[in-house]
C-alpha angles and dihedrals in degrees: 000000000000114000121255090238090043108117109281127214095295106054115051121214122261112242110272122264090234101061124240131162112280134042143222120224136154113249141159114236091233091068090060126070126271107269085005091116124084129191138207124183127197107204092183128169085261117030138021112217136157130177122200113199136164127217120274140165083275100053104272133337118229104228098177135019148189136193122160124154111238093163085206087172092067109148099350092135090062101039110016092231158097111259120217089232089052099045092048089051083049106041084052086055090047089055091049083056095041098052096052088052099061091036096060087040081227111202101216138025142187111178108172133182122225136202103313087059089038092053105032108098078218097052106099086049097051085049077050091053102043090056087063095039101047114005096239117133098213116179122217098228123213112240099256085050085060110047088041085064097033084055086045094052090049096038099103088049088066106106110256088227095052134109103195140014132188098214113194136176118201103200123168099272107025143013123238123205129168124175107217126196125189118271103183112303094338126053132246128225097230098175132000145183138187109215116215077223133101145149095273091036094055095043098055101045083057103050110292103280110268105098102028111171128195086256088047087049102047089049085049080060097040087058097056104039103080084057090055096044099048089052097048086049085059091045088052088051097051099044089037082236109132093197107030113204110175118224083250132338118249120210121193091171134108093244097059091045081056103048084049096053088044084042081062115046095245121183082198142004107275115181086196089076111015091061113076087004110132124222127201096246085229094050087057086051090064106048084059089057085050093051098044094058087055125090120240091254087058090048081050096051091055106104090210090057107026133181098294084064121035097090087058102038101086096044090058081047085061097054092043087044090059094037092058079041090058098033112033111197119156088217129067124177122209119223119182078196140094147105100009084054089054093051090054089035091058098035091054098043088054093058094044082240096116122115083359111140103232 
């Protein structure tokens, strides 16, 4: 859930602040070498993003990039399909993603499909029907295939002293989360689980997100909380700890990156100082708080939310609420990372090319 102010597809992002492994810099296509370019795409229930990069001493630079919100899960729940206003918004953010991709004669993909194609009886047609359309191969991804490559987009975000980390990811559709524990130098997932439950699923089951009161809003956490409880109870089985606290919590979602713009005081999104930043978990209570007495023009009128997105955000409020709830940590990281990362991070890998100057 990328802010509407957040940088668009012609203007790459700078390299974080925090660190991380991999960077974002402008380039022209012509100053890399031939096949030297690889591409992810990220076709949610919310948003449609890709990223195209090329490796570098950091991991890999990102050299294009695209976000635009289709919201092609609108009103799946209801239906259980795909609607045709949803698949034509889609299909003209798909040719945006096609054509830089042959316009920057990019050597690998991955463009993968999450929960709104994975649940839509019509899914697997519409996938049909983007191929001819525009050419693009997109796979529909399992659950588990999705939060593995979410956790390897936020790994080097863990904090290098920590023993543990509860990773989630809060899409349109579902929720990942993944606890982590050291394993030498790297971390382990240890247990995951994929929620039915995301920020469009969840506004529109209360109400669509317009007018949330505090009584919406607690039914919204009532919902959830059974989901969160039974994970963090399987997480107490497996680590022999009855009450699991993670050493800090590790958000790679939209709303996170929100709260954290909003956290900050931020005229305008700015992914220099929104990715790696921490945040005091009570703190985070409170701008919820915040977020939740104003009316859905005022959470329109933040330049870190927008209009695109004030009718989502506290629903996505509501699943990190009940996260902090089952797992407790007074820390949470901020990654403006995930699955499109892990995409780059594996292909290149595969090919010995990560972290390798040109």
């Amino acid at each position: 859930m990328d802010a509407a102010s957040r940088p668009g597809p012609n203007r790459p992002r700078r390299k974080s602040a925090a660190g991380g492994r991999f960077s974002r810099r402008p380039s022209n296509p012509r100053d890399l070498p031939p096949g030297d370019l690889y591409g992810a795409l990220d076709l949610g229930t919310n948003n449609c993003r890709l990223l195209i990069a090329a490796p570098d001493n950091h991991g890999f630079a990102v050299v294009d990039a695209f976000s635009r919100i289709v919201r092609l899960g609108e009103r799946l729940a209801q239906t259980g399909r795909l609607s045709d206003e949803a698949m034509e918004r889609t299909i003209v953010a798909l040719r945006v993603c096609a054509n830089k991709l042959r316009w920057r004669k990019v050597k690998r993909v991955r463009l993968v499909a999450t929960e709104a194609c994975r649940l839509a009886s019509n899914g697997p047609a519409f996938i049909a029907r983007v191929g001819r359309e525009t050419g693009l191969d997109l796979e529909i991804i399992d659950r588990e295939t999705e939060a593995v490559l979410a956790a390897v987009g936020a790994e080097p975000l863990v904090d290098r002293d920590a023993e543990t980390a509860l990773v989630f990811d809060i899409g349109g559709g579902s929720t990942e989360m993944l606890w982590m524990r050291r394993a030498g130098t790297r971390f382990e997932t240890v247990a995951w689980t994929s929620l039915r439950a995301g920020v469009v699923t969840i506004s529109e089951q209360f109400g669509g997100g317009v007018d949330v009161t505090p009584q919406s809003f607690a039914a919204m956490r009532a919902h959830l909380r059974p989901m969160l409880q039974e994970f963090a109870q399987r997480v107490a089985e497996l680590t022999g700890t009855p009450a699991p606290v993670p050493s800090h919590l590790l958000g790679t979602s939209g709303t996170v990156t929100t709260i954290a713009g909003v956290q900050l005081g931020l005229a305008r999104y700015d992914r220099s100082r929104v990715d790696g930043c921490w945040l005091d978990s009570t703190e985070t209570g409170a701008v919820t708080q915040r977020l939740l007495d104003l009316s859905y023009a005022q959470r329109a009128a933040n330049p870190c939310i927008g209009r695109e997105r004030a009718d989502l955000v506290l629903a996505g409020c509501a699943i990190l609420e009940e996260i902090r709830l089952a797992f407790p940590a007074q820390r949470i990281r901020v990654a403006d990372r995930g699955l499109r990362e892990g995409i780059l991070t594996m292909l290149m890998k595969e090919d010995g090319a990560y972290g390798r100057t040109p």
